[in-house]
Backbone as a printed PyTorch tensor [residue, N CA C, xyz], in Angstrom:
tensor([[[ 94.4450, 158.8300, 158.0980],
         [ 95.7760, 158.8240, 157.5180],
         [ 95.8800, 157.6590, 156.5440]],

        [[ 96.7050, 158.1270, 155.6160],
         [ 96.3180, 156.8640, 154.1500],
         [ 98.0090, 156.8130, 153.8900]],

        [[ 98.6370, 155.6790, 154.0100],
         [ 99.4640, 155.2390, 153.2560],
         [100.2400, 154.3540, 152.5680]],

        [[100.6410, 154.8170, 151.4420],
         [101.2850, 154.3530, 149.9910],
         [102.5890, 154.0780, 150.3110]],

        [[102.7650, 152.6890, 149.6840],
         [103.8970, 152.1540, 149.7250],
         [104.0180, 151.4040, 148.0600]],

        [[105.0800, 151.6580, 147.4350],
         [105.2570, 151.1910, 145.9400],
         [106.5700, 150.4440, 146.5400]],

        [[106.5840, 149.1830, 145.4660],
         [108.0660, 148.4870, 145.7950],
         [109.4700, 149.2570, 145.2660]],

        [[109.0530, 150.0900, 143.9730],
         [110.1070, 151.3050, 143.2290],
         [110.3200, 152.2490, 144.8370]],

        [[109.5410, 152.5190, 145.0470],
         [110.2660, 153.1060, 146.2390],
         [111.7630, 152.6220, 147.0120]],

        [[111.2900, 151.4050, 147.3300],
         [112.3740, 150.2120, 147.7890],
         [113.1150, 150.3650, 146.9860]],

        [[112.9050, 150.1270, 145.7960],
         [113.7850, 149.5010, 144.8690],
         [114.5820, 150.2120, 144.7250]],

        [[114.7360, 151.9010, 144.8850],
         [115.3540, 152.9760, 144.4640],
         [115.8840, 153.4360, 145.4520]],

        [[115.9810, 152.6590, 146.8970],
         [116.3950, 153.0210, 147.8100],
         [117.8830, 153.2470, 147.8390]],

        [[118.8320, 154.1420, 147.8530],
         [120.0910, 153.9620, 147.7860],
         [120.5640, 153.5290, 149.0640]],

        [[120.0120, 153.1670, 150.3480],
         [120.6880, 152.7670, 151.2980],
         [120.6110, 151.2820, 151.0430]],

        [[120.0080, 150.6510, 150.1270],
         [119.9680, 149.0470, 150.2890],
         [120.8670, 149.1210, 148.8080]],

        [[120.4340, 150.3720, 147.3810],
         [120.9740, 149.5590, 146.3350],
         [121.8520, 151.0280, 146.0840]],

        [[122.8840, 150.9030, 146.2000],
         [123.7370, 152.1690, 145.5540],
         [123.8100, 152.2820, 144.2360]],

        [[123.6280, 153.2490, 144.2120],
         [123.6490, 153.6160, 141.9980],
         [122.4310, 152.8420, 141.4720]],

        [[121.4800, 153.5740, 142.2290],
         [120.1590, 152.7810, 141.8470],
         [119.4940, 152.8680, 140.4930]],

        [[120.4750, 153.4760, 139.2780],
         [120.1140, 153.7690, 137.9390],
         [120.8620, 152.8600, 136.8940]],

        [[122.1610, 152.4320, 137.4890],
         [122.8540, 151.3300, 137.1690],
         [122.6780, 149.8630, 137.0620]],

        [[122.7640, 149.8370, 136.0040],
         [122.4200, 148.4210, 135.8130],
         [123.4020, 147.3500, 136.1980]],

        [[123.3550, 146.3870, 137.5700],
         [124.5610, 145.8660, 138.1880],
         [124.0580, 144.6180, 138.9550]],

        [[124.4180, 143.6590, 137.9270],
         [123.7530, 142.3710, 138.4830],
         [123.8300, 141.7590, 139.4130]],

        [[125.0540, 141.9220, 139.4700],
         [126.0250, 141.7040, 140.7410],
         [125.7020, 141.4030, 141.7830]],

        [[124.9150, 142.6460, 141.9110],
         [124.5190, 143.2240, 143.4550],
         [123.4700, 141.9140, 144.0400]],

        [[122.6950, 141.2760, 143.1600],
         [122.1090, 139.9290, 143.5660],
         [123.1250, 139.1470, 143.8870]],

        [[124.6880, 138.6770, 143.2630],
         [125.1240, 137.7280, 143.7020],
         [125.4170, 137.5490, 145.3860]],

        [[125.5730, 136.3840, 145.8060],
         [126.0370, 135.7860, 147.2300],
         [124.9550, 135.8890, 148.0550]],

        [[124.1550, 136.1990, 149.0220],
         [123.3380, 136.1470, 150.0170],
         [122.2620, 137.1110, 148.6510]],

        [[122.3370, 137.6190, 148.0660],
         [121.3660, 138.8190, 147.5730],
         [121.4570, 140.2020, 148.7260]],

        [[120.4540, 141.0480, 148.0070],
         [119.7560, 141.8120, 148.9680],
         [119.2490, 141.6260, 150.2780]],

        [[119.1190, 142.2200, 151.3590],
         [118.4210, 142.1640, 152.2200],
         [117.0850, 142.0580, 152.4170]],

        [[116.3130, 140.8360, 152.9650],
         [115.3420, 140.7830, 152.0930],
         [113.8840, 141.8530, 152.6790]],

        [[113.1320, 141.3280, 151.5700],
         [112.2060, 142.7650, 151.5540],
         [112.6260, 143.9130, 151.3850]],

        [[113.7630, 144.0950, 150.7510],
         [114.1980, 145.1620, 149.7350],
         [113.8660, 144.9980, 148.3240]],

        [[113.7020, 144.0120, 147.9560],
         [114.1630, 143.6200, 146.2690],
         [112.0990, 142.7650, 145.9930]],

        [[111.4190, 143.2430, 145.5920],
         [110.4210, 142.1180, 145.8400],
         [109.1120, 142.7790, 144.6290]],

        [[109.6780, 142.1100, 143.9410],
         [109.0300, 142.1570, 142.6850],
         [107.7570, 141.3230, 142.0550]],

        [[107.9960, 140.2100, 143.1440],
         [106.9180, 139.2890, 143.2830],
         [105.8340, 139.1200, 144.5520]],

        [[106.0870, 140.4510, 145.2110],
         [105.5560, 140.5900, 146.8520],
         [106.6790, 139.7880, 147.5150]],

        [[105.5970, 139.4110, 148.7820],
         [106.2020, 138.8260, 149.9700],
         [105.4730, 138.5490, 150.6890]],

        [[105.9080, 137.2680, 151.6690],
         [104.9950, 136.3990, 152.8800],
         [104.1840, 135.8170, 152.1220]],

        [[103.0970, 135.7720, 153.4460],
         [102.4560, 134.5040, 152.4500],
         [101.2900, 134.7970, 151.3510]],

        [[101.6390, 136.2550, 150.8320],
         [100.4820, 136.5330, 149.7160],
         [101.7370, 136.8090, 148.3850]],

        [[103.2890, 135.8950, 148.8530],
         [103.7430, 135.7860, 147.2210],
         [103.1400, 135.6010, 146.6010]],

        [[103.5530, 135.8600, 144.9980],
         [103.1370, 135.2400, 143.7800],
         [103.2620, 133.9740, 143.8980]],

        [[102.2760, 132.8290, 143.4990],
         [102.3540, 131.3990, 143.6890],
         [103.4260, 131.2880, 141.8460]],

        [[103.1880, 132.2190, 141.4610],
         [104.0560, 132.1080, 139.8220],
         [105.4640, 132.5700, 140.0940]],

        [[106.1700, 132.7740, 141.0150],
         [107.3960, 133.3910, 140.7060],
         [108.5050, 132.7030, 140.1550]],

        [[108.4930, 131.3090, 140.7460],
         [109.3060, 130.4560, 140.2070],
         [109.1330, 129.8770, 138.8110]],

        [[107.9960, 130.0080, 138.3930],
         [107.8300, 129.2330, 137.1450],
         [107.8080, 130.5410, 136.1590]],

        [[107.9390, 131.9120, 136.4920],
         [107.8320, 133.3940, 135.8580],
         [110.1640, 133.4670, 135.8040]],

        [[110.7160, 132.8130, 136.4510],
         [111.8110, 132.9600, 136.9820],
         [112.1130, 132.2380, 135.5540]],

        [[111.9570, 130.7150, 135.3490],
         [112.3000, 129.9100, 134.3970],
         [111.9050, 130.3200, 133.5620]],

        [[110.7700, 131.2240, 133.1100],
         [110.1710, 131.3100, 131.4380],
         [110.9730, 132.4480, 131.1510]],

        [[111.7150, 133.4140, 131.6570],
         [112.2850, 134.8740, 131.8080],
         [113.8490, 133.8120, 131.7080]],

        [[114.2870, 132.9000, 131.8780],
         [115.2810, 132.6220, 131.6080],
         [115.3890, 132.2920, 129.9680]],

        [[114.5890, 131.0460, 130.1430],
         [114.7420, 130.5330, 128.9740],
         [114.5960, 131.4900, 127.8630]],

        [[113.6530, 132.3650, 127.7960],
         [113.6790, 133.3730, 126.8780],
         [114.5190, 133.8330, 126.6140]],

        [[115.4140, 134.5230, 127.6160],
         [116.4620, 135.7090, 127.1900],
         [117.9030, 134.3600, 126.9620]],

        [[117.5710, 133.0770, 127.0550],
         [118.7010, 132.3340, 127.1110],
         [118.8960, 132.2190, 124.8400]],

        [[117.4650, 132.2270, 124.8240],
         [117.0100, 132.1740, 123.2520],
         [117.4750, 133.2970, 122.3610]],

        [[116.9470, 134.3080, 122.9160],
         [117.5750, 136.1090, 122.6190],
         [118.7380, 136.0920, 122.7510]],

        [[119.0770, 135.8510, 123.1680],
         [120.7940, 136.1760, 123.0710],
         [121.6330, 134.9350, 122.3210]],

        [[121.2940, 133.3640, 122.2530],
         [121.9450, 133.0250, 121.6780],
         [121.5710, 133.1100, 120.3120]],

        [[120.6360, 133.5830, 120.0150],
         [120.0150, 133.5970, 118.3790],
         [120.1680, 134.8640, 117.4710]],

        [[120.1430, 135.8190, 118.6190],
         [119.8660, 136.9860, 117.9100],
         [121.4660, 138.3960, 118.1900]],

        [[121.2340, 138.9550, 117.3710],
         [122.7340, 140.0700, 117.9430],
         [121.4300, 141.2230, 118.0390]],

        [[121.7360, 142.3620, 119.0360],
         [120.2910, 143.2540, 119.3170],
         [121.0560, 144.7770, 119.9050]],

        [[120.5610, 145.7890, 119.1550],
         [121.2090, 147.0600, 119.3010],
         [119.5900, 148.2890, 119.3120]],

        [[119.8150, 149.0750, 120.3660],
         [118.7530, 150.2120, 120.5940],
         [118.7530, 150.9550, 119.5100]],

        [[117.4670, 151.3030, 119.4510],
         [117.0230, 152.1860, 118.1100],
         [117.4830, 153.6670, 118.4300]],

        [[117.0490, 153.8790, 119.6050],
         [116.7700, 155.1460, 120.4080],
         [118.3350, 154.9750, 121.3610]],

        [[119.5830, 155.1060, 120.9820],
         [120.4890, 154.9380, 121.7510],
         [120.8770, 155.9820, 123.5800]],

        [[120.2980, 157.0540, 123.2470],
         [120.2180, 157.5330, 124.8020],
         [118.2600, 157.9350, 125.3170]],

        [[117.8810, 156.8820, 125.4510],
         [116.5810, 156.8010, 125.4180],
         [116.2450, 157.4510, 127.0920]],

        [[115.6990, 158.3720, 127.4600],
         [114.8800, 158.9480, 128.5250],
         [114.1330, 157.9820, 129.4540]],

        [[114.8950, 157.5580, 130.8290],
         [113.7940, 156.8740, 131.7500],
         [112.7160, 157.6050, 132.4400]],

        [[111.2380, 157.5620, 132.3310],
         [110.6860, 158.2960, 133.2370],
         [109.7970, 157.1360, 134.4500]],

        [[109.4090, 157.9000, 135.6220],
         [109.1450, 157.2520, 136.4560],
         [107.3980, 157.7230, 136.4160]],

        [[106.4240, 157.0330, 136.6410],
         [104.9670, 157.0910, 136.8510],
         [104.2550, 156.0200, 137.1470]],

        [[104.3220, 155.3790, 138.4190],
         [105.3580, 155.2490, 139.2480],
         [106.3100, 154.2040, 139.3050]],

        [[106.4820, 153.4030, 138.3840],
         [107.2970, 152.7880, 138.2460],
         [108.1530, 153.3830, 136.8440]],

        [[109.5030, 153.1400, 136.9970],
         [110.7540, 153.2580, 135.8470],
         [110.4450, 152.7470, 134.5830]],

        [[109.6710, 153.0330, 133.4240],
         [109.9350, 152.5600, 132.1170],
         [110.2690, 153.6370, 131.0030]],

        [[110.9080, 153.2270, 129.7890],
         [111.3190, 153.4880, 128.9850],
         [110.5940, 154.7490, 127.8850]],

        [[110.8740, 155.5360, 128.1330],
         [109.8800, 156.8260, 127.2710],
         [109.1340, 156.6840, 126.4960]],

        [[109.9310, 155.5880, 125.2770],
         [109.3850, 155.0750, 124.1220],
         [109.4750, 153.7450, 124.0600]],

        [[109.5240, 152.8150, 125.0850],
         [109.1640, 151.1350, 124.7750],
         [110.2970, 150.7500, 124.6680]],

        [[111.3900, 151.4120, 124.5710],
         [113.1850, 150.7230, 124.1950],
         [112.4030, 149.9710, 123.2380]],

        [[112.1810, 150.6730, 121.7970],
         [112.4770, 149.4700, 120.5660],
         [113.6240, 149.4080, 120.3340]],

        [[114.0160, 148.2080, 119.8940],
         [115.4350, 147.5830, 119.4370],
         [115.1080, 146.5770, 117.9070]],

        [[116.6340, 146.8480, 117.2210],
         [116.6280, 145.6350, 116.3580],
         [117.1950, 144.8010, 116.2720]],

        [[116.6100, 143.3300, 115.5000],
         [117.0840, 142.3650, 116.1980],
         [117.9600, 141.5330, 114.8550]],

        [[118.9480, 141.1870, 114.8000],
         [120.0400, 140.7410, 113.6950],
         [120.2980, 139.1180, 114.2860]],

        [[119.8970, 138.3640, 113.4900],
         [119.6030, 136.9130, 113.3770],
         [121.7180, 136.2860, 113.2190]],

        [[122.0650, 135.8970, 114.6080],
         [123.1870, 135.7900, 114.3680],
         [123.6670, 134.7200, 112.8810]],

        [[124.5040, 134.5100, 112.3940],
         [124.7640, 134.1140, 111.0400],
         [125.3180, 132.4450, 111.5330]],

        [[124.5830, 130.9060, 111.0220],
         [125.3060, 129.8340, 111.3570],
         [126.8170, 129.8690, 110.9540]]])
């Protein structure tokens, strides 16, 4: 007997995340998730030794993107497919408009 476990599985679980297609940040605030629901970086003691320093570079970036840039989808109702994880049909290209000083 052989079995497969993907974290999208979890992740798509509607008993831990309701409206699991919705984008709802929320749902991290206060305690978070229950854990070992949400685990993108594994878990125990074979975490990612990078998660925290993957946490800060994913900030600072999008802290840059957004204050620099104004950014609108090319592809405005763009197709999610799953294999086996959720990405974007076509890459979600977007363009990016250099906000004005």
């Amino acid at each position: 007997m052989q079995l497969y476990w993907s974290a999208n599985s979890t992740h798509k679980n509607p008993e831990f995340f309701p409206e699991t297609n919705k984008f709802d940040p929320s749902r991290f605030e206060g305690s978070g998730p229950t854990p070992y629901t949400f685990v993108p970086f594994g878990g125990g003691p074979r975490m990612c030794s990078g998660k925290e320093y993957a946490r800060l570079e994913i900030l600072v970036f999008m802290h840059h993107l957004v204050k620099r840039f104004k950014w609108e989808k090319v592809i405005v109702d763009e197709k999610i497919v799953v294999d086996p994880m959720p990405v974007p049909a076509k890459g979600l290209p977007v363009k990016l408009y250099p906000h004005k000083p």
